[in-house]
C-alpha positions in Angstrom: 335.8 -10.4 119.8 332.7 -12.5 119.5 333.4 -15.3 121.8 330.6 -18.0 120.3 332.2 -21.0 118.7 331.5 -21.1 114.8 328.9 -22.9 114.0 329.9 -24.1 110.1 330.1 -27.3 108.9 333.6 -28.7 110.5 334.2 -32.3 110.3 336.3 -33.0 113.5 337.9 -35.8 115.3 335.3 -36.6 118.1 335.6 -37.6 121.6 333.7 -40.4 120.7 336.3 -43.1 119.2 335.3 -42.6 115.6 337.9 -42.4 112.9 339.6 -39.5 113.1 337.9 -37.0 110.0 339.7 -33.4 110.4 340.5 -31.0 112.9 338.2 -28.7 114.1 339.6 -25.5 113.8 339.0 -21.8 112.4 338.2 -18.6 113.5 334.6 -17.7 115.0 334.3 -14.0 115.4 337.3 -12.8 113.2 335.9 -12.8 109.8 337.1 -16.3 108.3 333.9 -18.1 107.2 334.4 -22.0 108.8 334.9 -24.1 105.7 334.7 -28.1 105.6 338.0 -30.3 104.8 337.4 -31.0 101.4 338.6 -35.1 101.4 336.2 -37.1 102.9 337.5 -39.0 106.2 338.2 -42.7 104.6 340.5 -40.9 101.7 342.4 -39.3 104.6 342.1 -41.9 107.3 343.8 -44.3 104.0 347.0 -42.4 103.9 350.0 -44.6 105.6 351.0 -43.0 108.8 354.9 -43.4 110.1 355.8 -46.6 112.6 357.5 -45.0 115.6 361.0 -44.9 115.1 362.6 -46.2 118.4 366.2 -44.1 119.1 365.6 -41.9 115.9 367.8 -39.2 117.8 368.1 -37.6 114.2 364.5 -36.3 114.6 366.0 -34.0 117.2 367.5 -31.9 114.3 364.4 -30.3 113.1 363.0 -30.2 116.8 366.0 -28.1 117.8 366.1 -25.7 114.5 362.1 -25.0 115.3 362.1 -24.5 119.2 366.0 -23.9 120.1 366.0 -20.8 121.6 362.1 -20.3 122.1 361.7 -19.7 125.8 358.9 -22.6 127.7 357.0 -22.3 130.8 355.3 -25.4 131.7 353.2 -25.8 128.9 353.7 -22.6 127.3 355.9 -21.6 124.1 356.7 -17.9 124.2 357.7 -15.0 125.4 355.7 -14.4 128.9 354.5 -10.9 127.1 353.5 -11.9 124.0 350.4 -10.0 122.6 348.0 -12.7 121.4 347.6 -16.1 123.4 346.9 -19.2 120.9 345.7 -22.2 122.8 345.7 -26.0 121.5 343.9 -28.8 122.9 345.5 -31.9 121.8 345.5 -35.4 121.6 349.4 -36.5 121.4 348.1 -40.0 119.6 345.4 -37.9 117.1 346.9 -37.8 113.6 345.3 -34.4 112.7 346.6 -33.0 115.1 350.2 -34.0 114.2 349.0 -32.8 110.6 348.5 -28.9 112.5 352.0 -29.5 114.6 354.2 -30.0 111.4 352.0 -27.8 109.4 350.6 -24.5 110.1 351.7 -24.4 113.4 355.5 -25.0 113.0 355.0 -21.8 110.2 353.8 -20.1 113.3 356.4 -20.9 115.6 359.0 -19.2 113.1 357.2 -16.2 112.5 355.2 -15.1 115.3 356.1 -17.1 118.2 360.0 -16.4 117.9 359.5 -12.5 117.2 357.6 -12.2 120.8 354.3 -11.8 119.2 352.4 -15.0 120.1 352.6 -17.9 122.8 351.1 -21.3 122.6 349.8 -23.5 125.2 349.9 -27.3 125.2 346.3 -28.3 126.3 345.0 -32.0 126.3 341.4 -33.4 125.1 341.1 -37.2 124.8 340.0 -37.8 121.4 342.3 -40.5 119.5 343.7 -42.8 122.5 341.8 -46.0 122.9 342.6 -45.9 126.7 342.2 -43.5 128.9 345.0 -44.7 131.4 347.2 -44.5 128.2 346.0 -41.3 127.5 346.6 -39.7 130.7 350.3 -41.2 130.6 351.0 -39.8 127.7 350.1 -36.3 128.1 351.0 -36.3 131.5 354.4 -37.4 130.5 354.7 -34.4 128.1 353.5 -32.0 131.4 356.1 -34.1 133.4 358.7 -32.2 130.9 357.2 -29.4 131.3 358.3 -29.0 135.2 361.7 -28.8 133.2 360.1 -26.1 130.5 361.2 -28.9 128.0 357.0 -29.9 127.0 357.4 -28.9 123.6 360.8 -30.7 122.9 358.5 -33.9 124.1 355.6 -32.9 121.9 357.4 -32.0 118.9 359.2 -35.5 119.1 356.3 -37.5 119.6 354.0 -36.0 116.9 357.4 -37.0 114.6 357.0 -40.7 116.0 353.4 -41.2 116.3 352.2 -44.8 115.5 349.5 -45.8 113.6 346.3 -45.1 115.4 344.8 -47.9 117.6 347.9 -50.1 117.4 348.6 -49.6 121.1 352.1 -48.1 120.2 352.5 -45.9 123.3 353.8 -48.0 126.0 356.2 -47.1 128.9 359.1 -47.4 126.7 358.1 -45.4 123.9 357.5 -42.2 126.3 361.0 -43.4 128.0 362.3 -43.2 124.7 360.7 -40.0 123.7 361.9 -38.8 126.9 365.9 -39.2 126.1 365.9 -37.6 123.2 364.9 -34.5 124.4 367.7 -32.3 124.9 369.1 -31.4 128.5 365.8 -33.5 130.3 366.9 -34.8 133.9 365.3 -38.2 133.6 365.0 -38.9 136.6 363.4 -35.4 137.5 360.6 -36.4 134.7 360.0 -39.7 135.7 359.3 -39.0 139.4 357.1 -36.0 137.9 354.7 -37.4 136.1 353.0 -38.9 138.9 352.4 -35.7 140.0 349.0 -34.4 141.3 349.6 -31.2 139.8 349.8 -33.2 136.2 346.4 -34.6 137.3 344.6 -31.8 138.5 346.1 -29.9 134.8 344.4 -32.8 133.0 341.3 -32.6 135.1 341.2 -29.1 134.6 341.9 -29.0 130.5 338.8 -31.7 130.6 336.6 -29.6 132.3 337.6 -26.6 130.1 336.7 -28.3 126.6 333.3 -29.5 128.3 332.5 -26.0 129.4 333.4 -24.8 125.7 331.7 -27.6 124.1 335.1 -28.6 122.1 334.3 -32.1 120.5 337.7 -32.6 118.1 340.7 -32.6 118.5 343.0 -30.0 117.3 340.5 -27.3 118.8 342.1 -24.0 118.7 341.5 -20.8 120.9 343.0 -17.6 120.0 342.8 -14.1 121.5 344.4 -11.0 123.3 347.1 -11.8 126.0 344.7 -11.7 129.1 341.6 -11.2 127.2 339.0 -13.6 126.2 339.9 -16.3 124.1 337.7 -17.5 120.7 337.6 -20.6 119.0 339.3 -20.7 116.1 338.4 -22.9 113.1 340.5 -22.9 109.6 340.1 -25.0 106.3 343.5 -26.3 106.3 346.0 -27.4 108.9 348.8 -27.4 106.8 348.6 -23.5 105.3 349.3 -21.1 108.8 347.3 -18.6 106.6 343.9 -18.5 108.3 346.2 -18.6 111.9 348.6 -15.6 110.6 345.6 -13.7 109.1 343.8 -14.1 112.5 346.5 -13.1 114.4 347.5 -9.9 112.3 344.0 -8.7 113.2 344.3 -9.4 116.9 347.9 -7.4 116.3 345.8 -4.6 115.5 343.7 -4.6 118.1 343.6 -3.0 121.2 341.6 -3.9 124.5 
């Protein structure tokens, strides 16, 4: 698999706190020519986005139908032996990368990730958050759940109450709240967690990753063989999985 990043036109939500335009994501090296969001950024950046919906526990309904039963490690989704690896660099406050979350990759999720053929990890890349400090908090919080393998419960939940970007939404008690709705989460277990220099060193580690890579948006996708090397994966649409599933059905194919 050629591991060089596409280099097509791909508007993306940069690290530089621009409005967000789309996510940068599509597959360099597995045939799909990177193609450009076709609605320019101030028609998409127009569309209303949801206020956070304090003690909504009935958003845990769709959160339980799409991960109940999915096993989680840490930051992983999936079965330990899954064949293809799909990593997501993410900003939990970045409204594209909600877009992906309850588009193409919830698809995913039912189809590959519940049959044992694909795993996904939670990565973080400040893109969206004003603050750094807020930022950290945030996804650190999401790791914190992780030490219970309940990340994705948290992740799921706050991409269905993200606020509208730049209004300094995420405060200690929105991620408290986030945090008791997820189901079976020891609060006091997460709380003491995500202070953890294990949480730090993760975040340090996912920076220095997307520097290496030169990954400038946020969602930024990798995709390859269990163990293998991983490619950057680009896609005109965040909402159709089709780019993703045909990406992966190759992969699925392959062999080392």
């Amino acid at each position: 698999m050629n591991g060089n990043p596409s280099t097509g036109l791909v508007r993306a939500r940069r690290r530089v706190l621009a409005p967000c335009a789309a996510a940068l994501l599509a597959v360099a090296g597995l045939g799909g020519a990177p193609i450009a969001h076709g609605s320019p950024p101030a028609a998409r950046d127009s569309r209303p986005t949801l206020t956070p919906a304090l003690g909504a526990r009935s958003l845990i309904a769709p959160v339980r139908a799409l991960l109940g039963g999915i096993p989680q490690a840490g930051a992983v989704l999936g079965y330990p032996h899954a064949p293809v690896t799909m990593q997501v660099f993410s900003d939990l406050e970045c409204p594209y990368c909600k877009e992906l979350a309850l588009g193409a990759q919830s698809s995913l999720i039912r189809r590959y990730v519940r049959t044992g053929k694909l795993k996904i990890e939670f990565r973080s890349l400040e893109t969206a958050t004003r603050e750094p400090l807020t930022f950290r908090a945030q996804q650190a919080a999401a790791l914190a759940a992780g030490r219970q393998n309940k990340a994705w419960y948290f992740v799921e939940l706050f991409y269905r109450e993200q606020g509208p970007e730049g209004s300094g939404y995420v405060t200690p008690a929105y991620l408290r709240n986030i945090a008791r709705q997820v189901p079976g989460l020891n609060l006091s277990a997460w709380n003491a967690a995500r202070a953890s220099p294990v949480l730090t060193a993760t975040l340090d580690r996912d920076e220095q990753d997307a520097i290496q890579r030169r990954l400038r948006g946020t969602p930024s996708v990798l995709i390859g063989r269990t163990g293998g090397h991983l490619s950057q994966l680009v896609s005109p649409s965040l909402e159709s999985a089709s780019p993703f599933e045909a990406a992966i059905n190759r992969l699925l194919r392959s062999r080392r």
